[in-house]
N, C-alpha and C positions, 0 to 999 in steps of 0.2 A: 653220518655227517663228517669225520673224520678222515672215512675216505677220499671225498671228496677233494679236487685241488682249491687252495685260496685264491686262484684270482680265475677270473670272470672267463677270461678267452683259453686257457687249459683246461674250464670246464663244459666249455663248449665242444673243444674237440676230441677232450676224454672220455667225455659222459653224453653230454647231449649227441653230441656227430653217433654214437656209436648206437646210443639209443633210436635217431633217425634213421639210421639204415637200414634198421629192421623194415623200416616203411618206406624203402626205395622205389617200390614199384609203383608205391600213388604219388610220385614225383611226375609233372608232367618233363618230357625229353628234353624241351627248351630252358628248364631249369635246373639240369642235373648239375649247375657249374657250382653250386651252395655245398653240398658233396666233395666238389675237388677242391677251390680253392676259396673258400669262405670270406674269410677275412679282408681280402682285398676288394671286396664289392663296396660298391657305395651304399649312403643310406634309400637314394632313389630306386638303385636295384633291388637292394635286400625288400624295399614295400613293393615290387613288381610281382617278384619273385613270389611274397609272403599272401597277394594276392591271388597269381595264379593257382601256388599249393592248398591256400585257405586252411582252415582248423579239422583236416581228414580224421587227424589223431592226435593225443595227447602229447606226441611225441617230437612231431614233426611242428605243433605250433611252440611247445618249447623251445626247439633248436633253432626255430624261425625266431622269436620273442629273443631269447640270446642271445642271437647275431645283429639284432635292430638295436638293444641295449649294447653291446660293445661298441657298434659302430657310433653312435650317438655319444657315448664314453669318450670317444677318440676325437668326436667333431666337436665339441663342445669347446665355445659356446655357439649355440644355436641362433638363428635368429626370434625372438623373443617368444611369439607365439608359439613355435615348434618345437622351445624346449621346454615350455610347459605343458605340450600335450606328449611329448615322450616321456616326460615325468609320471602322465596317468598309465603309458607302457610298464615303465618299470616298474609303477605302483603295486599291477596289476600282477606282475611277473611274480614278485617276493612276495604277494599275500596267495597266491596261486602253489606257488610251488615251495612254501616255506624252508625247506631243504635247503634252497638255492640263497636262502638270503643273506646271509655273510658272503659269501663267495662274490655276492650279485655288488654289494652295498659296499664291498671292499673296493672296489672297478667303478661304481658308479660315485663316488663321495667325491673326488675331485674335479668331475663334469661340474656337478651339482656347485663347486664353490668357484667356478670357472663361471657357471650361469650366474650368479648373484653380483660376483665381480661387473659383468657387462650390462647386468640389467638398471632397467631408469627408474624412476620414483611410480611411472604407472602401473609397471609392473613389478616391484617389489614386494607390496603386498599379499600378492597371487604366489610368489615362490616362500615368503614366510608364513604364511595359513598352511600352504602343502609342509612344510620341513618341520612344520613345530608340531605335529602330529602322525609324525614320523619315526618310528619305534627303530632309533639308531640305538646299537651296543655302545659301551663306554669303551671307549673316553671320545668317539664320534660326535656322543649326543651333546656331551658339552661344548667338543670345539664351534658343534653347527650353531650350537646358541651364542657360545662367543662371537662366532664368522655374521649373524645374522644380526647381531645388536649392532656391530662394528660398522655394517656396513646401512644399516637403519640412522647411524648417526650421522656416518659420511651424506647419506643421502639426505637428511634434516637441513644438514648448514651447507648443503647446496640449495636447496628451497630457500632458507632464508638468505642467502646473497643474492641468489634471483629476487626474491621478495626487499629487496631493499632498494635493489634496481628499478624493480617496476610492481606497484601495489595496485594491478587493473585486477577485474574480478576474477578473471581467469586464471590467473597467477595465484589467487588465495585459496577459488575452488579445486587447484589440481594440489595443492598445500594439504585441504582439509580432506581431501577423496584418499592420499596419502595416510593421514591420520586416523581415518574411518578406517582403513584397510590393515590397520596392522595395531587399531585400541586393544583388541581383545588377546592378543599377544603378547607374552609375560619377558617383553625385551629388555624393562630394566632400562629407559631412557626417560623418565619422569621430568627429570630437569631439564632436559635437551625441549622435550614435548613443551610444557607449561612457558620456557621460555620464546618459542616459535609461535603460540597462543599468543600471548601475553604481548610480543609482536604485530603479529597481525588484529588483535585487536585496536592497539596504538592507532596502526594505519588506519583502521578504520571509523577510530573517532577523531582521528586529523580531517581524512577526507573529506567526511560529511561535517565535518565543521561544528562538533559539538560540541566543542570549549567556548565557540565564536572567535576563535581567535584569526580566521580567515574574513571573516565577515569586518571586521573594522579595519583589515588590510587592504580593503577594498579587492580581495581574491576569487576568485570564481571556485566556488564547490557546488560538488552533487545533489542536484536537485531532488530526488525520490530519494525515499528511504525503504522501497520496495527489496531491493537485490538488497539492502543492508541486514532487511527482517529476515529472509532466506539464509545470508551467512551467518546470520549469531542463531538462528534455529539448528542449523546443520554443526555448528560448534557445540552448541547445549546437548548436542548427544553426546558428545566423545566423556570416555571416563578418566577420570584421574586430573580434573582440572584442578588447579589450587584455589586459596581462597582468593587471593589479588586479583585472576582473570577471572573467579566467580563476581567478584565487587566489579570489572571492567565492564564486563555480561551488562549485571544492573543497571550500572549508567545510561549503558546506549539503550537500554529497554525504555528507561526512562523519560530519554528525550524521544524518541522516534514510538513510543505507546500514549506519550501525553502530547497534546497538542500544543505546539508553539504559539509563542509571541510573537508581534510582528515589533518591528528596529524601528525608528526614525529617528535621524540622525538631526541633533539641535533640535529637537521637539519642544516645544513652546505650547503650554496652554493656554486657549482663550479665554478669555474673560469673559463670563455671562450674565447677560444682561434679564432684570427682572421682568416679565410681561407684562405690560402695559395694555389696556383698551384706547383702540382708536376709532376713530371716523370712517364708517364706508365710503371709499371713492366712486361714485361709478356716474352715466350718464344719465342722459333722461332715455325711460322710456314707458311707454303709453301702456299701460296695463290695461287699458282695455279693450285692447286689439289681439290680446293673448288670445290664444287655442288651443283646447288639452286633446292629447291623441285617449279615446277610451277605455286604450288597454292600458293597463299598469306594463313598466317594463319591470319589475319586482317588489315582491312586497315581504316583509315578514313581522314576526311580534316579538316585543323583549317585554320584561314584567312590568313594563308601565304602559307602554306603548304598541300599535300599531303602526307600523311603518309601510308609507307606499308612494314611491317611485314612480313618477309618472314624465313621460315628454312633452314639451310646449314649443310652440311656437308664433312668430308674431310674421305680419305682412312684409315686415323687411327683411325679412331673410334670419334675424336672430332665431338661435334653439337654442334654449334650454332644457333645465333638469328641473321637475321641481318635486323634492324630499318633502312630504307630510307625516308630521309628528300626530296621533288623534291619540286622544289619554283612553284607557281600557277603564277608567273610573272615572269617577267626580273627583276634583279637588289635588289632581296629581301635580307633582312639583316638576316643573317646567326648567329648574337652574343648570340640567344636563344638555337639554337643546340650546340652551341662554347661553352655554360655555363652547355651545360648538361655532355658534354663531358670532362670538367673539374672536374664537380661532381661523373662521372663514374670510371673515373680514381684515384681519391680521395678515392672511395670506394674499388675499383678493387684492389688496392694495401693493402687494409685491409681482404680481402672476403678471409674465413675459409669456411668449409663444417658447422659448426657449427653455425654461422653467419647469418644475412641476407642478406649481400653481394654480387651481380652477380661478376665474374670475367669478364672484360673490356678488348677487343681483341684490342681496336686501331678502326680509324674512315679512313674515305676515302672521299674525295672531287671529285667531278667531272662534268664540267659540268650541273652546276644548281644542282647539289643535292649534299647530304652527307648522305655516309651509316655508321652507329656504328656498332658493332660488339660485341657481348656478350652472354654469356651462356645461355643456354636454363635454367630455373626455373623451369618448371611443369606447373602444371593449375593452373589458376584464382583460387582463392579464392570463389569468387561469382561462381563459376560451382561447386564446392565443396558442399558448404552450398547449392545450389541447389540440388543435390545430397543427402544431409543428409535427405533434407526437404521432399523431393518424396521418400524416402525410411522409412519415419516417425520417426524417430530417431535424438539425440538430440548430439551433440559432446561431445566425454568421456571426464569428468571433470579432468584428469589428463594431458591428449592434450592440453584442454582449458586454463589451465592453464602457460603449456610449451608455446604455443604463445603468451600470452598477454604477459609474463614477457619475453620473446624473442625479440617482438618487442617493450616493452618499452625499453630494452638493445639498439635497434639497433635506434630508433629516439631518444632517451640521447644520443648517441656518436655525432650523426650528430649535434643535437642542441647546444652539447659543443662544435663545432667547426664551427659553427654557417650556418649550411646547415639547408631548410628546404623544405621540398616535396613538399607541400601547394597543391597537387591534392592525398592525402589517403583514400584508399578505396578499398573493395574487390578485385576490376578487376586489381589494381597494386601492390597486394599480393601473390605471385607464392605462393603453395605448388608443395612437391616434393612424387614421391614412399616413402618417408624414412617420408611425414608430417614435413619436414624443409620447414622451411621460407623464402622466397625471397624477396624481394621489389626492385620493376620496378617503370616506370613512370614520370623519372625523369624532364620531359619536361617543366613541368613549374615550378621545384627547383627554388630553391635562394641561394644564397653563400655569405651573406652578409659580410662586412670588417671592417664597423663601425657603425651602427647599426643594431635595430632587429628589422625595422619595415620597412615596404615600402609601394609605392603608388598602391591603389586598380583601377585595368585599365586589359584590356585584360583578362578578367578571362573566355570568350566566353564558352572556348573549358573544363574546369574543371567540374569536376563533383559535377553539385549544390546540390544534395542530401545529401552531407557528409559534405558541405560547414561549416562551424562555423556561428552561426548565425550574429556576426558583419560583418563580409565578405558578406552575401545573400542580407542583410538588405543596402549595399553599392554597387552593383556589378556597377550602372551604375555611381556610383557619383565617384567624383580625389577629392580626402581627401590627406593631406596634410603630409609629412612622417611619422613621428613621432603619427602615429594618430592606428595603429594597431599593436598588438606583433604576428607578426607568426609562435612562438613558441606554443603561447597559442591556435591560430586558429588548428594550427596542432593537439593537445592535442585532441582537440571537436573531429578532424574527426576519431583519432585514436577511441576513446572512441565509437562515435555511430557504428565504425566497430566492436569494443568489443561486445557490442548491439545487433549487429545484430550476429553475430558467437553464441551468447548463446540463444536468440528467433529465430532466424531462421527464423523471424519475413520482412515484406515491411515497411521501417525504411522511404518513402516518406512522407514527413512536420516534421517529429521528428527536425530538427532541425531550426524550426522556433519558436520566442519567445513565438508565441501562443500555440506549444504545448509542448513548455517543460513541462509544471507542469506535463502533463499526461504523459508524459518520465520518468520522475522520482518518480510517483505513480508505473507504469509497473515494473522499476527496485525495489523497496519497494519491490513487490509480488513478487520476483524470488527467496524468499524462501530456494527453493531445492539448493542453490548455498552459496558459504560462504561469509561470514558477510563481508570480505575483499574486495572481489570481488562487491559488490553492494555498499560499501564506497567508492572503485575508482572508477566504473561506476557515480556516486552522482558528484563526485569532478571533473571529464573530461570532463562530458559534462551539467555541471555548464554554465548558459544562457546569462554571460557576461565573458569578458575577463579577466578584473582585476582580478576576482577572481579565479581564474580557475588555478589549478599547474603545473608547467612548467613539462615535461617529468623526470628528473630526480628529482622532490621531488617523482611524481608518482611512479618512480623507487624504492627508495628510502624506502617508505611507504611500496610498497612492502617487501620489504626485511625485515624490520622489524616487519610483519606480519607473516615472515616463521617462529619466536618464537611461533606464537600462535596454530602452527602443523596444521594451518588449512590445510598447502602445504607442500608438500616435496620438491620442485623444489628449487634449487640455491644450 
């Protein structure tokens, strides 16, 4: 080694040239000019050349490899790609011909700080992974680490001046792809890092408005928190965070994993009024000109009762419904039909075409049974969204619209007057020819007179799927009055039927507390829908009760989102 000369191109032409000429004969003719004047070739020639010779002999790809490393020495810097794949050249040279490597890395060290000089933040990374596993002799190997920290720094508080400039996603991901590319490198910039962190997190809960402090400036922020869960996942790798931006992390985990509340601004609550019995309104007509169709259009049994659904009609054209209650025993209490029929009539005397009110014909007693009497509706709701869903197609967002804020209208009137359905859900949602709204089902209402909560018992026959999760998590247990609001339970089952009307979606476990999160990850993604619309979805079907908004703030909310033209409707 001794022998050898220190610098790169004296030993090219000392050692290597002398060593190639042994092998002049396997030179092809049109390349003999590496032999005469070497040096002055370019880098395109010298790979011309290095291809036609190819690797004959040990000798000849050395003095080829030599002359691609000088030359490359002398052009540097390269353009960005080029001289990190000359770098796997040289890599290649010094672990091949270990002999050569001072010699090589004396010639090659000022390229190398010549490339770092001109490279950009994309490629930085790619030249400090190569250099920090680069067996440089001293005092090389600390300048390269000095040269490499220096210029990691420079390149930092260039990101964050662009980053202060402009905090769009692209600007954070080419920030974080920065920091992912050069974590596991012992560069000694902890503070520089934690505070470009600790930065772009800032930005990140300014944007998305998780202070609220844009929201009551009446400011326009980012609606999804989709691309937000992606950055703070891609940040929660990097190592060496502090605690400050581990507590930042937190925050936003917290608003954008738990679901929001929804705003109304000057929100006023209404005063509710105790339930009252009133007087059927209705007209004359001739019962005994009725005609029953044969078939049942439904029948089923709950633990007192047989239940069977049958059509009527009369000569003038009136159809009805008529609901038979027949006791499965002697002596069964009748006060559950008695309450529905006070809550029909309560409705009946309100019910517009425009409404979701059935009109209520009057009820019949008779030997062990009692028939109601009431307007035909239309179809289920669930044969509908069946329907959409086998025809591939998705409900017109101006429809979707007109029912939710329909039926938040029609359970706010009942909840101000303090009725509450406590079984909602597609199959007690009539639609009509005209897509008006119905709502049936009243069987296990409530009409409560002094409070709004009651004991959890007989829920057998409700449909657990839509269930509110404090109600599912209780079915078998007697909790004590005051222990559930069934305004709020009602909200949940409204909301997953909202849910399901827009996914078209098997909404079976969605509302158990184990899958909420992933309930409101799904509603996150619904995107193609307005911002309004996936706020009240967030806020209805909210995983406890307390929190969760009573029907007319949801009402409410609405209304005050028809300023933001995302709807036309009211």
């Amino acid at each position: 080694m001794s022998d050898l000369p220190l610098d790169l191109e004296l030993l090219i032409i000392k050692t290597l040239k002398v060593q190639a000429l042994v092998e002049e004969s396997k030179i092809p003719n049109d390349c003999k000019l590496i032999l005469t004047n070497p040096t002055s070739l370019g880098l395109e020639e010298l790979l011309i050349y290095s291809q036609k010779i190819g690797g004959q002999s040990e000798s000849l790809l050395a003095y080829m490899l030599g002359l691609i490393i000088l030359r490359v020495s002398k052009d540097a810097p390269l353009n960005q790609k080029q001289g990190l794949q000359y770098f796997e050249t040289f890599k290649y040279f010094i672990d091949k011909w270990p002999e050569y490597q001072e010699n090589t890395i004396k010639t090659y060290f000022p390229a190398l700080i010549k490339e770092l000089l001109a490279t950009d933040n994309l490629n930085f990374p790619f030249w400090a992974q190569k250099i920090s596993v680069l067996q440089l002799p001293e005092p090389l190997a600390e300048n390269a680490k000095k040269f490499l920290r220096h210029q990691c720094l420079f390149l930092t508080y260039m990101l964050l001046e662009k980053l202060q400039n402009t905090s769009d996603t692209q600007t954070i991901l080419e920030f974080l792809d920065f920091f992912i590319g050069i974590n596991n490198i012992n560069l000694d910039i902890t503070t520089a890092f934690n505070m470009s962190i600790s930065c772009i997190l800032e930005n990140l809960i300014t944007d998305y408005d998780l202070r609220d402090y844009k929201k009551y400036l009446g400011e326009k922020v980012k609606d999804s928190f989709n691309e937000l869960k992606n950055l703070v996942e891609k940040i929660k790798t990097l190592n060496g965070l502090n605690d400050e931006n581990i507590k930042k992390i937190r925050v936003i985990e917290k608003e954008i994993y738990t679901p929001r509340t929804i705003y109304v601004y000057n929100y006023e609550r209404k005063k509710k009024c105790y339930f009252q019995d009133e007087e059927l309104k209705i007209g004359i007509i001739d019962w005994n000109q009725m005609q029953t169709d044969p078939n049942a259009v439904y029948n089923y049994n709950t633990e007192s009762f047989n239940v069977n659904v049958t059509r009527i009609w009369f000569p003038n054209g009136l159809v009805m419904i008529r609901k038979s209650y027949t006791e499965i025993m002697a002596n069964i209490d009748f006060r559950s039909v008695e309450n529905e029929i006070r809550i029909l009539t309560f409705l009946s005397n309100r019910a517009q075409d425009y409404n979701c009110y059935l009109k209520f014909f009057g009820a019949a007693k008779d030997y062990g049974k009692f028939h109601l009497y009431m307007e035909e509706g239309g179809k289920a709701l669930m044969q509908v969204l069946t329907e959409y869903k086998n025809n591939n197609v998705g409900i017109e967002l101006s429809l979707l619209e007109t029912w939710i804020i329909t039926l938040l209208q029609c359970f706010a009137e009942l909840a101000l007057n303090r009725i509450y359905h406590c079984d909602i859900n597609p199959n007690n949602i009539l639609i009509n020819q005209n897509n008006t709204i119905k709502v049936v089902g009243f069987g296990f209402a409530q009409c409560l007179t002094n409070s709004e909560s009651f004991i959890v018992k007989n829920t057998s026959q409700i449909t657990k799927d839509y269930m509110a999760p404090e109600l599912l998590a209780n079915l078998d247990v007697y909790l004590p009055n005051n222990h559930i609001k069934l305004g709020k339970s009602d909200v949940f089952s409204l909301g997953l039927t909202f849910f399901q009307i827009i996914t078209l979606s098997d909404i079976t476990g969605y509302n158990t507390l184990e899958k909420n999160a992933e309930l409101h990850l799904i509603i996150d993604n619904l995107v193609e829908y307005p911002q309004w619309i996936r706020n009240l979805l967030h806020a209805m079907l909210y995983p406890t009760g307390e929190k969760r908004p009573g029907f007319n703030k949801c009402l409410a909310y609405v209304h005050e989102q028809k300023k933001n033209l995302e709807t036309s409707i009211l």
